[in-house]
Backbone as JSON, one array per atom type, in Angstrom:
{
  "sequence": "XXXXXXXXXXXXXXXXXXXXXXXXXXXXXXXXXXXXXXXXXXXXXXXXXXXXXXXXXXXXXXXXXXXXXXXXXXXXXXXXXXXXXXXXXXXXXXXXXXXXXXXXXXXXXXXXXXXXXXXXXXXXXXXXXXXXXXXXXXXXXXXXXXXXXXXXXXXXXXXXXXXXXXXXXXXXXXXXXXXXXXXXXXXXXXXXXXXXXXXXXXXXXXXXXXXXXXXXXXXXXXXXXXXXXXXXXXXXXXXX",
  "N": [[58.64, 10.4, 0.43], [55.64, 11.15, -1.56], [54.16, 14.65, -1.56], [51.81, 15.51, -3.09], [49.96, 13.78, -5.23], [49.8, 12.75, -8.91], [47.28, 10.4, -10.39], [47.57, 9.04, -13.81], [45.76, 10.37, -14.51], [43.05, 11.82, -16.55], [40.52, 13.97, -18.49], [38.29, 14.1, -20.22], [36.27, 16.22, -22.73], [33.25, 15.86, -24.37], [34.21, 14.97, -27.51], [37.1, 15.92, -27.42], [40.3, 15.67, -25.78], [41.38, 16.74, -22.61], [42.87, 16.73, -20.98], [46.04, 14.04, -20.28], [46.4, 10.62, -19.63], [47.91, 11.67, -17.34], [50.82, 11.71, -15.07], [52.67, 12.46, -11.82], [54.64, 13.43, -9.15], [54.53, 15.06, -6.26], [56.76, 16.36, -4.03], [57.17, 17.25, -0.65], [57.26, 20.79, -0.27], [58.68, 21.27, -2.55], [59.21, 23.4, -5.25], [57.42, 23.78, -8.26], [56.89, 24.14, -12.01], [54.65, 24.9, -14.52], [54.59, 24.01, -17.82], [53.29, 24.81, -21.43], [51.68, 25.21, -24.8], [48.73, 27.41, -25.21], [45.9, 25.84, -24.7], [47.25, 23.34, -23.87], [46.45, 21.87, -21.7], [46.8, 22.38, -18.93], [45.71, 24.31, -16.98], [42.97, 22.67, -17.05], [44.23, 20.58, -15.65], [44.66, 21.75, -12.74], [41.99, 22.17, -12.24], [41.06, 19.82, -12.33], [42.77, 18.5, -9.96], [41.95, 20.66, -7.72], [39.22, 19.95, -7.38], [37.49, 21.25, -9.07], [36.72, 19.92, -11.42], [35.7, 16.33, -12.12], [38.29, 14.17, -13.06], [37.68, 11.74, -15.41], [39.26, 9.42, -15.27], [41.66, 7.85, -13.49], [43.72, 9.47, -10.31], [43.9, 11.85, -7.53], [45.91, 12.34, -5.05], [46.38, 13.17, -2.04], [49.26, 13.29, 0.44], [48.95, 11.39, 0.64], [46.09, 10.63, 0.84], [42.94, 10.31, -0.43], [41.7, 12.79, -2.91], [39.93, 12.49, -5.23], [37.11, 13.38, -6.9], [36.09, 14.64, -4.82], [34.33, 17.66, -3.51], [35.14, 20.73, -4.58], [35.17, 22.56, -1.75], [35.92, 21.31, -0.02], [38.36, 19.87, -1.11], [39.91, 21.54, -0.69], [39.93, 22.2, 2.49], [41.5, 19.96, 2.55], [43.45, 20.71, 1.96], [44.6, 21.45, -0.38], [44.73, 24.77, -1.79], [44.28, 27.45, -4.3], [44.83, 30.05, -7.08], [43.45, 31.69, -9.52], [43.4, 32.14, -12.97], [41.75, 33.81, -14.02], [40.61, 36.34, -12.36], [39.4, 36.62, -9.7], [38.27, 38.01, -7.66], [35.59, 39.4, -4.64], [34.08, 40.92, -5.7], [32.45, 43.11, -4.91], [33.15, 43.19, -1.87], [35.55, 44.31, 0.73], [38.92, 44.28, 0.99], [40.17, 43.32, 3.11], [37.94, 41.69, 3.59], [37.6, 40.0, 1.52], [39.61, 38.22, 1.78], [39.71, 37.28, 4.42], [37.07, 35.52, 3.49], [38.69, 33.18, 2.57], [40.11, 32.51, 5.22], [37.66, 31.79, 6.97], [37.38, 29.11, 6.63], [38.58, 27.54, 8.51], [38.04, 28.43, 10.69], [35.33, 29.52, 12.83], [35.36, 31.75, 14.83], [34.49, 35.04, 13.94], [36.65, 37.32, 14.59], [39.0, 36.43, 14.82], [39.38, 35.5, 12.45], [39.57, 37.76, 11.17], [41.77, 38.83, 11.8], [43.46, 37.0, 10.75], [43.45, 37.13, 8.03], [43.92, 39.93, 8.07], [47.0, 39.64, 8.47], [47.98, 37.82, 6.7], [47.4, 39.79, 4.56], [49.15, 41.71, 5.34], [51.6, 40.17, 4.52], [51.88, 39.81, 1.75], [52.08, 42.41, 1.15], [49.64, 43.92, 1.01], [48.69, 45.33, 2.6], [47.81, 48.19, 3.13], [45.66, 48.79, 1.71], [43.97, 47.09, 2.98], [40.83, 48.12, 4.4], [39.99, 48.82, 1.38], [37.85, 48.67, -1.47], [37.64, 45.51, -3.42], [37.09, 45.87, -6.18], [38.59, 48.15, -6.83], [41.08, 47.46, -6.64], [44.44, 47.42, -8.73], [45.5, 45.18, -11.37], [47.47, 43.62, -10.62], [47.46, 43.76, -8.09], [45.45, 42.66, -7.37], [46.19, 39.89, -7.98], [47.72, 39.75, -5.93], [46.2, 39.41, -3.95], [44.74, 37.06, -4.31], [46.18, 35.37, -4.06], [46.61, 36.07, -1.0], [44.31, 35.31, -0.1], [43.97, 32.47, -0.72], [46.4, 31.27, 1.13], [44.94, 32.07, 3.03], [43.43, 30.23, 3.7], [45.03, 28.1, 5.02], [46.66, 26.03, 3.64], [48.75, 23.21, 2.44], [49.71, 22.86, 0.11], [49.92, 25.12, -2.78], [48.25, 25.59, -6.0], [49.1, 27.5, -8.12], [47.69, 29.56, -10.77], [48.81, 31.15, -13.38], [50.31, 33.46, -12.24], [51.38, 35.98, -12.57], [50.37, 36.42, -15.18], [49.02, 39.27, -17.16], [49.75, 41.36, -15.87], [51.47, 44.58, -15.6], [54.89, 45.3, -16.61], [56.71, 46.53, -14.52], [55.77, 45.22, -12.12], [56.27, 42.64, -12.23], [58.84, 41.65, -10.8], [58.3, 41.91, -8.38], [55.91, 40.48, -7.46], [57.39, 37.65, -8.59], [59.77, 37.75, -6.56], [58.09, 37.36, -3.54], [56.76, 34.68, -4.2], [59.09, 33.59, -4.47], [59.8, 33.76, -1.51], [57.14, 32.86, -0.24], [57.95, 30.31, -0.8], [60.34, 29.92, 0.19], [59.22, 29.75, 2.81], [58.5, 27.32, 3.71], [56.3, 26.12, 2.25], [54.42, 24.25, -0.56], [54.55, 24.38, -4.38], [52.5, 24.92, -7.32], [53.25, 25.83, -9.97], [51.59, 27.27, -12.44], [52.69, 28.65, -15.66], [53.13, 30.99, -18.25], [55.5, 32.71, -18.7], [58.88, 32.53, -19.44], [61.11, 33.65, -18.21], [59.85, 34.11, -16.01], [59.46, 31.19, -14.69], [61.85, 29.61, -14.54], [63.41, 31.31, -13.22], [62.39, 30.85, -11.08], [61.32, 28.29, -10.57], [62.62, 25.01, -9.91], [62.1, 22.68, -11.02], [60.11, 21.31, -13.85], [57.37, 20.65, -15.33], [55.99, 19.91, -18.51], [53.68, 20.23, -20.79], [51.39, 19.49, -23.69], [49.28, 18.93, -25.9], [47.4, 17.96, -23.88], [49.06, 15.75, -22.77], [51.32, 15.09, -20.53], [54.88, 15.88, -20.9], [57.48, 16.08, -20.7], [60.07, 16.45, -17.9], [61.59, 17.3, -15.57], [64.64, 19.04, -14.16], [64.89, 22.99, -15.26], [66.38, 23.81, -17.19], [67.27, 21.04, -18.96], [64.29, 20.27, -19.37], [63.97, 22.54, -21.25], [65.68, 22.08, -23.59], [64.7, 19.91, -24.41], [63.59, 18.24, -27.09], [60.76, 17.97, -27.79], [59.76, 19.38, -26.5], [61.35, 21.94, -27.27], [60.01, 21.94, -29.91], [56.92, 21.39, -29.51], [56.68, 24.07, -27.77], [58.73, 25.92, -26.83], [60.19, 26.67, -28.99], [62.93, 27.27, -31.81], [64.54, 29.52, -31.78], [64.63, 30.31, -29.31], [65.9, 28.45, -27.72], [68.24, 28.89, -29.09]],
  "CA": [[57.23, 10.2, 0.09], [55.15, 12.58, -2.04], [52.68, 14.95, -0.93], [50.99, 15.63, -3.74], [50.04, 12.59, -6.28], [48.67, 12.79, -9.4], [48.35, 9.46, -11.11], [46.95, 8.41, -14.82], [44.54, 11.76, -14.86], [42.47, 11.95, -18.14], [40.11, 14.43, -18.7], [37.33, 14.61, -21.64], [35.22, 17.39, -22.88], [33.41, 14.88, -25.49], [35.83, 13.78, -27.94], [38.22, 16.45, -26.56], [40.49, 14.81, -24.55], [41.88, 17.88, -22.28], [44.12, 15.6, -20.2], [45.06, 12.11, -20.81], [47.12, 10.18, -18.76], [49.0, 12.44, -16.78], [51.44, 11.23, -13.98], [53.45, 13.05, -11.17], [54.61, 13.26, -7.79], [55.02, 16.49, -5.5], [57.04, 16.61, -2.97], [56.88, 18.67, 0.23], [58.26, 22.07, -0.2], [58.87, 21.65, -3.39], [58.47, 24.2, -6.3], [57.34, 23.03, -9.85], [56.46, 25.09, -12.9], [54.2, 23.9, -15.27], [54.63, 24.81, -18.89], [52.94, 24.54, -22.39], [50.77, 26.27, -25.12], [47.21, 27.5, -25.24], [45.43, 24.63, -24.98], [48.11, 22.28, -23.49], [45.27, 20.8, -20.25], [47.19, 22.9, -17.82], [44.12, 24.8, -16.64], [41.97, 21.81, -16.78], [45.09, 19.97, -14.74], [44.55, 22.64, -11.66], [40.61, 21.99, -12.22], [41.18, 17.99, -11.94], [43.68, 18.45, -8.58], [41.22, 21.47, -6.58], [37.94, 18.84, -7.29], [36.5, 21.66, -10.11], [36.56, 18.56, -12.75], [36.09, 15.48, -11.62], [38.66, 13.09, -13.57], [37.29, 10.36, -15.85], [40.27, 8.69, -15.27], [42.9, 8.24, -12.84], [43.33, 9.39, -8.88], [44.62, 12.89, -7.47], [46.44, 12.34, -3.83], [47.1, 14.44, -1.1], [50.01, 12.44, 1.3], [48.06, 9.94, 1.08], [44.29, 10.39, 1.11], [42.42, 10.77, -2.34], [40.7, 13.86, -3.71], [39.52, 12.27, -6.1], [35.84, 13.88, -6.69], [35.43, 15.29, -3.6], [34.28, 19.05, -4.35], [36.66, 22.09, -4.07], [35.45, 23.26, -0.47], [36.71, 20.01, 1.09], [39.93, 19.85, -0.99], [40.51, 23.21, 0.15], [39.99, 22.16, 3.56], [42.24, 19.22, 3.33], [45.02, 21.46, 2.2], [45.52, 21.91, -1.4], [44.43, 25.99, -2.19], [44.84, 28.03, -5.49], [44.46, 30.82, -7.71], [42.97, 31.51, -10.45], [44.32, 32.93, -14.21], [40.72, 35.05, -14.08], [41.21, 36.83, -11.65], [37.84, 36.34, -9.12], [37.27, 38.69, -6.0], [33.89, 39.11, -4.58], [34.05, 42.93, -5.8], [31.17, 44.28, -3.31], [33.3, 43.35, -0.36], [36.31, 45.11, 1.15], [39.79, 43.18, 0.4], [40.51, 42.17, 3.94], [36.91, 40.77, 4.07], [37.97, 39.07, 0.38], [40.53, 37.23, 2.71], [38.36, 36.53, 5.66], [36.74, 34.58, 3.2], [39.39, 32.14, 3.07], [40.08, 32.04, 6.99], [36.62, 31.1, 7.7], [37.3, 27.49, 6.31], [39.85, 27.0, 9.38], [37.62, 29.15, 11.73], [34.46, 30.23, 13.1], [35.07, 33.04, 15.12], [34.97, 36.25, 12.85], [37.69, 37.97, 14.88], [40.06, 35.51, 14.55], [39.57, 35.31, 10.6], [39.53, 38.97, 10.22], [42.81, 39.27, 12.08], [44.47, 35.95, 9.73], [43.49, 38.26, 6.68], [45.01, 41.23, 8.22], [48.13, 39.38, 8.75], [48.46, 37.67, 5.43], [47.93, 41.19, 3.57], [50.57, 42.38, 5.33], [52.64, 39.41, 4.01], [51.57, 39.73, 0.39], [52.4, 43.72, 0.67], [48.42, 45.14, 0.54], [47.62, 45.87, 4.37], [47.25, 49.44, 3.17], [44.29, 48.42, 0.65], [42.48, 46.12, 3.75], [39.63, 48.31, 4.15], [39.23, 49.43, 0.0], [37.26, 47.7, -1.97], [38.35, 44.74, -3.72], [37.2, 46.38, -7.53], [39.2, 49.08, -6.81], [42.76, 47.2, -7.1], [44.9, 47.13, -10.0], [45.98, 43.74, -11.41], [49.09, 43.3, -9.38], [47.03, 43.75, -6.78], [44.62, 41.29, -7.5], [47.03, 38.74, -8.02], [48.42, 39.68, -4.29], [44.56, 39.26, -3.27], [44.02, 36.18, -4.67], [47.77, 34.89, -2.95], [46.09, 35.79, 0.3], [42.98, 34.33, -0.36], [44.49, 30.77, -0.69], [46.99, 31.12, 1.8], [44.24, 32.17, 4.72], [43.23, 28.8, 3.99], [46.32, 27.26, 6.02], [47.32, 25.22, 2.36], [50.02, 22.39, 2.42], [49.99, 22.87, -1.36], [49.35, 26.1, -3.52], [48.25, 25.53, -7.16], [49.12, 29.25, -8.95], [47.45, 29.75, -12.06], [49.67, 32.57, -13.86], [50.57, 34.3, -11.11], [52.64, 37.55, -13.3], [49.8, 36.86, -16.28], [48.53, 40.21, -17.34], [50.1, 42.24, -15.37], [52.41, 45.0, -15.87], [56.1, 44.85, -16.52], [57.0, 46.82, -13.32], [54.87, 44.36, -10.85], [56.55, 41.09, -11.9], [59.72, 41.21, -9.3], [57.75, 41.74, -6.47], [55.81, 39.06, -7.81], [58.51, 36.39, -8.13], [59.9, 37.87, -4.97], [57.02, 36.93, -2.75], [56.68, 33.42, -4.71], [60.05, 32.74, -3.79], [58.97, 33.87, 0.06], [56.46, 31.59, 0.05], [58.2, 28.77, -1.08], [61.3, 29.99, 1.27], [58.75, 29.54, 4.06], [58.25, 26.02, 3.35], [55.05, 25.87, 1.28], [54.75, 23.67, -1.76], [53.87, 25.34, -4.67], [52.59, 24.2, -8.24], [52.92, 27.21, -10.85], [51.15, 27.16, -14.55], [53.59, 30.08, -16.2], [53.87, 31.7, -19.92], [56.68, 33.77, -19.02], [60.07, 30.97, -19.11], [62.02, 33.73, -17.52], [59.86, 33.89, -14.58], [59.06, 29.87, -14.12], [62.8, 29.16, -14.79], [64.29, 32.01, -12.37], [61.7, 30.2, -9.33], [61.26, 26.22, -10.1], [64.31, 24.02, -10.3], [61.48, 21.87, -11.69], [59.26, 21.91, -14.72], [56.47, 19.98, -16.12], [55.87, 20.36, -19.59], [52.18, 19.9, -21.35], [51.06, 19.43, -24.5], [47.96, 18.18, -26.4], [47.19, 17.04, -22.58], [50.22, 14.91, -22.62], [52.66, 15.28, -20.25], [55.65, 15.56, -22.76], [58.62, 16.48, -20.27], [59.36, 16.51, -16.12], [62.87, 17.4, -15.55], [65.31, 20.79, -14.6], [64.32, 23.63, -16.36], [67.73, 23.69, -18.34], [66.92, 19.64, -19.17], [63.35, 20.53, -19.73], [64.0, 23.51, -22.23], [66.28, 21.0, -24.3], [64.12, 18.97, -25.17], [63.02, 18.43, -28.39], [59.63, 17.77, -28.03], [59.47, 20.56, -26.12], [61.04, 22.94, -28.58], [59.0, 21.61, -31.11], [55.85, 22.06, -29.46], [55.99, 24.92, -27.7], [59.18, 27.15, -27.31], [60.74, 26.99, -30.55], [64.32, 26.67, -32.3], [64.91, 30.45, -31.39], [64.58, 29.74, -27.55], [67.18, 27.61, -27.68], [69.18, 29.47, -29.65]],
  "C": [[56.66, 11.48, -0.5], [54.14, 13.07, -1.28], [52.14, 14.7, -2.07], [51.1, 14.54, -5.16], [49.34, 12.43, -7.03], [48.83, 11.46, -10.43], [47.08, 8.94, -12.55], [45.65, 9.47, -14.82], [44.38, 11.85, -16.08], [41.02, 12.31, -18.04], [39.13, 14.6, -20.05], [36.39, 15.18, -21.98], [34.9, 16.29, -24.18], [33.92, 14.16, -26.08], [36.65, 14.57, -27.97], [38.59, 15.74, -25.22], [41.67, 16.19, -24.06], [43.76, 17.4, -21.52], [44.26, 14.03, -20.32], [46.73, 11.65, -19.86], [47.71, 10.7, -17.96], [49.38, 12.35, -14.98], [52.9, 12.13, -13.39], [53.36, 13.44, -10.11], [55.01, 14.15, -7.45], [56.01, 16.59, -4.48], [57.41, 17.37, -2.25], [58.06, 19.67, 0.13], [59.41, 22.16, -1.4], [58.24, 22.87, -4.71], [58.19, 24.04, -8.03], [56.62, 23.99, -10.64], [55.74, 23.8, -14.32], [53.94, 24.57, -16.81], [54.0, 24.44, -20.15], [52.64, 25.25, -23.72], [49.66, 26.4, -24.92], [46.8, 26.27, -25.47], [45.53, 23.3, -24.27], [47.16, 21.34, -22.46], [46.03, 21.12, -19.17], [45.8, 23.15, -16.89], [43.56, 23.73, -15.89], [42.85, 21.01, -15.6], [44.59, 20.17, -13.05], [43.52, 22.0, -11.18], [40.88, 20.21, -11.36], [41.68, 18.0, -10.46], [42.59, 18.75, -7.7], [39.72, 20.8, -6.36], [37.23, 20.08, -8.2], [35.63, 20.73, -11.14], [36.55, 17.11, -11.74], [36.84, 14.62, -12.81], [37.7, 11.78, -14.28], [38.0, 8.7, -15.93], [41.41, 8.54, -14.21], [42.62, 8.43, -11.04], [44.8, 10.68, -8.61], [44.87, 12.34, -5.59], [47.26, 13.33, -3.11], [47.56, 13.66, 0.52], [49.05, 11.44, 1.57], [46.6, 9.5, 1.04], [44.14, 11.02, -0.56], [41.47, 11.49, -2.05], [39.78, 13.41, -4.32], [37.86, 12.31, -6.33], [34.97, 14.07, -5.44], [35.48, 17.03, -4.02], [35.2, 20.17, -3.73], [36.66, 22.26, -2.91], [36.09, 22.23, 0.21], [37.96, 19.09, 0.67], [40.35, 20.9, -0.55], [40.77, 23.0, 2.12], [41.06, 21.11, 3.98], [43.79, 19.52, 2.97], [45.17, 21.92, 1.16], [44.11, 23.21, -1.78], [44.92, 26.19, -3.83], [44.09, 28.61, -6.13], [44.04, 30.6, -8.74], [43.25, 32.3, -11.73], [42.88, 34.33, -14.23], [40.6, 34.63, -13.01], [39.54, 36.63, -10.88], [37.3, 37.07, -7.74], [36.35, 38.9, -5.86], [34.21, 40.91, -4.42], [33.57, 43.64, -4.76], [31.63, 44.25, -1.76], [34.8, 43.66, -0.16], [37.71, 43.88, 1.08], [40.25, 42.35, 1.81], [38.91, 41.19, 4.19], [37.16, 39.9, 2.92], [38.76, 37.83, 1.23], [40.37, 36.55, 3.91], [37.92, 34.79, 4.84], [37.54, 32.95, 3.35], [40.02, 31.38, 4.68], [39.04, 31.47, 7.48], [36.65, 29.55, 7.5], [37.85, 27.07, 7.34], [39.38, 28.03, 10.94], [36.02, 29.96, 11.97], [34.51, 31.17, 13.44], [35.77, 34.25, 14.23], [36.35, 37.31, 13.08], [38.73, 37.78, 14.21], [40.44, 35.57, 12.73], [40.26, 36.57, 10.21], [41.02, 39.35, 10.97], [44.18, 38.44, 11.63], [44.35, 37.29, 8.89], [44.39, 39.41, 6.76], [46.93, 41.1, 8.36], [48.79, 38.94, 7.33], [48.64, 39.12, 4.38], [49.11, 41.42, 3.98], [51.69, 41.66, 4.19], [52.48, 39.69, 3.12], [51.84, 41.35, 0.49], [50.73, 44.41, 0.38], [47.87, 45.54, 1.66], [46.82, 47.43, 3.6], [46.29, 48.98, 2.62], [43.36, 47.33, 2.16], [41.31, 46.41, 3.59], [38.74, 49.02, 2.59], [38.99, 48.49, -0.48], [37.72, 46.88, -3.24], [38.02, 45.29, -5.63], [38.25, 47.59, -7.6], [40.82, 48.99, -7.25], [43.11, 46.92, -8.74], [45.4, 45.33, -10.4], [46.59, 43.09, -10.87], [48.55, 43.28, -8.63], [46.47, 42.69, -6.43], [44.89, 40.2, -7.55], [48.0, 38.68, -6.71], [47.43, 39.21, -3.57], [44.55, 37.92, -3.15], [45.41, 35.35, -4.06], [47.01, 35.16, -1.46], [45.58, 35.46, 0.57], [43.18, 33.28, 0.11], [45.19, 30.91, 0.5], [46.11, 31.06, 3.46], [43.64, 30.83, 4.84], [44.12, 27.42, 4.52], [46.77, 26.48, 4.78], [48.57, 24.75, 2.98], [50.15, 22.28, 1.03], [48.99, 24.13, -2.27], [49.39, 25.76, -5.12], [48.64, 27.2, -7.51], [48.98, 29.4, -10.4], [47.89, 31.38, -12.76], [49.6, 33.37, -13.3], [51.03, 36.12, -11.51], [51.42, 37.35, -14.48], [49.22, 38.21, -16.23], [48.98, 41.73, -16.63], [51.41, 43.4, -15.37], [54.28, 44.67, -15.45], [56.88, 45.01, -14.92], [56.92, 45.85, -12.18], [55.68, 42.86, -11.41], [57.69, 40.75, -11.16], [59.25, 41.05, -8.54], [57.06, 40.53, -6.42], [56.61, 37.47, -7.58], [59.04, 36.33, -7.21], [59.05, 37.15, -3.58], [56.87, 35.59, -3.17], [57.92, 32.74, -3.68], [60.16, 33.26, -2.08], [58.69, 33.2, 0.27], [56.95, 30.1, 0.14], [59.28, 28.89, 0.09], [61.07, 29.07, 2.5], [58.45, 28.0, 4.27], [56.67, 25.39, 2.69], [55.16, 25.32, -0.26], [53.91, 24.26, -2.67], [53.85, 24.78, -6.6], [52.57, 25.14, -9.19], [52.56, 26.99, -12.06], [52.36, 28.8, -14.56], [53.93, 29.89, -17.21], [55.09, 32.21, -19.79], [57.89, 32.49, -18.54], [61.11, 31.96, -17.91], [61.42, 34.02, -16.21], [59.86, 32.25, -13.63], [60.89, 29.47, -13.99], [64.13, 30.1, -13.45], [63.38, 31.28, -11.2], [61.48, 28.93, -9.65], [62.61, 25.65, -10.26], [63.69, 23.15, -10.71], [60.74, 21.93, -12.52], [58.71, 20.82, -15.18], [56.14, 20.65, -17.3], [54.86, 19.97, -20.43], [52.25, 19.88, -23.16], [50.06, 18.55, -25.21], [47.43, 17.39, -24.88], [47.71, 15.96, -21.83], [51.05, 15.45, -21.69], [54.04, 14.94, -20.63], [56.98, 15.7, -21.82], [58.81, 16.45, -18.62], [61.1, 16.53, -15.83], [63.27, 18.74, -15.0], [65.3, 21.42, -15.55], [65.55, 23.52, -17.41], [67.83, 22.03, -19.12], [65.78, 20.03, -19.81], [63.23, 21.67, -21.01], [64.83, 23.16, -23.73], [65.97, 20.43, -25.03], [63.31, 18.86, -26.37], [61.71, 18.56, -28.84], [59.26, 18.5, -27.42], [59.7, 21.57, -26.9], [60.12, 22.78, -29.67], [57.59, 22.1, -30.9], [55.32, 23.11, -29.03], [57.19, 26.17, -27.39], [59.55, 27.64, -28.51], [62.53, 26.78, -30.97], [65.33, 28.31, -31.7], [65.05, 31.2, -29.84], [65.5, 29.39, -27.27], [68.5, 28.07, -28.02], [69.96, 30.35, -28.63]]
}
């Protein structure tokens, strides 16, 4: 059975249609990479799942119960978390209180939260940074932040919107490292990713976008094959 179910999703900004039909099933403790170009209705995909967008079309499922335009804080609460490609900490407050934030959905007392947060940094590698302030980190960091964030929210499914985007060359092992952690630990995990050799060294699965189509859904070595995939978005020299 799947957890996560997304079925006949179609999205329209006017007569932009961002997403248009788009069908696929998660299942638990699995890891899926989701690939395209600029444009493709990835993004907007995430948006449609976390209740940002509501769907004009279609029905997003989580094991069973529908999302479907209920607003972010109460899909967040019923499990599915996730980052964001801009990058979003609440600057003015200290990075384990950034991570608090997310514990309080799963807890009133402030102790309790502020001692989840302190536990997830560790996991994500930024305890030292708890009490500096969350403008202060470098990108890599921020993209460890925003991993703890979601996670203090107990998630049975992590969306990751370009998890390694922007960030220096150095910082993307530890990166994929910790991904594949997470997923180790048994957390299901949905990744948007530009870079093929990081989505392809961590999913054994790949969704493949285009014009808001879902154009591909296969192993990445299947998925990278495909024609309508080279065509639209790696190329003939990819392949090569």
């Amino acid at each position: 059975m799947s957890l996560l179910s997304v079925r006949g999703v179609t999205k329209r900004f006017g007569g932009i249609i961002a997403n248009r039909g788009i069908t696929f099933n998660i299942a638990a403790g699995e890891l899926v990479g989701v690939i395209g170009p600029n444009g493709a209705g990835k993004s907007t995909l995430f948006e449609c799942i976390s209740g940002f967008y509501a769907p004009d079309e279609g029905e997003v499922e989580l094991d069973g119960a529908r999302l479907t335009r209920l607003s972010p804080d109460n899909v967040c609460r019923r499990g599915v978390a996730r980052t964001f490609q801009k990058l979003r900490p609440f600057q003015g407050m200290t990075v384990a209180e950034n991570v608090m934030v997310g514990a309080l959905t799963r807890t009133h007392d402030v102790r309790h939260a502020r001692d989840q947060a302190h536990e997830w940094l560790r996991r994500v590698g930024l305890l030292e940074k708890a009490n500096a302030h969350a403008r202060t980190l470098s990108t890599g960091q921020r993209k460890r932040l925003e991993l703890a964030r979601a996670l203090a929210t107990q998630p049975r499914v992590v969306l990751l919107d370009e998890v390694t985007g922007g960030v220096d060359q150095r910082s993307i092992p530890g990166l994929i490292e910790l991904v594949r952690e997470l997923h180790a630990g048994g957390l299901t995990l949905l990744m948007i990713e530009h870079n093929m050799r990081v989505v392809t060294a961590v999913a054994r699965r790949i969704l493949a976008l285009h014009m808001g189509e879902l154009i591909a859904d296969g192993p990445p070595d299947a998925v990278a094959r495909d024609p309508k995939v080279v065509e639209a978005y790696l190329g003939q020299a990819y392949t090569a």
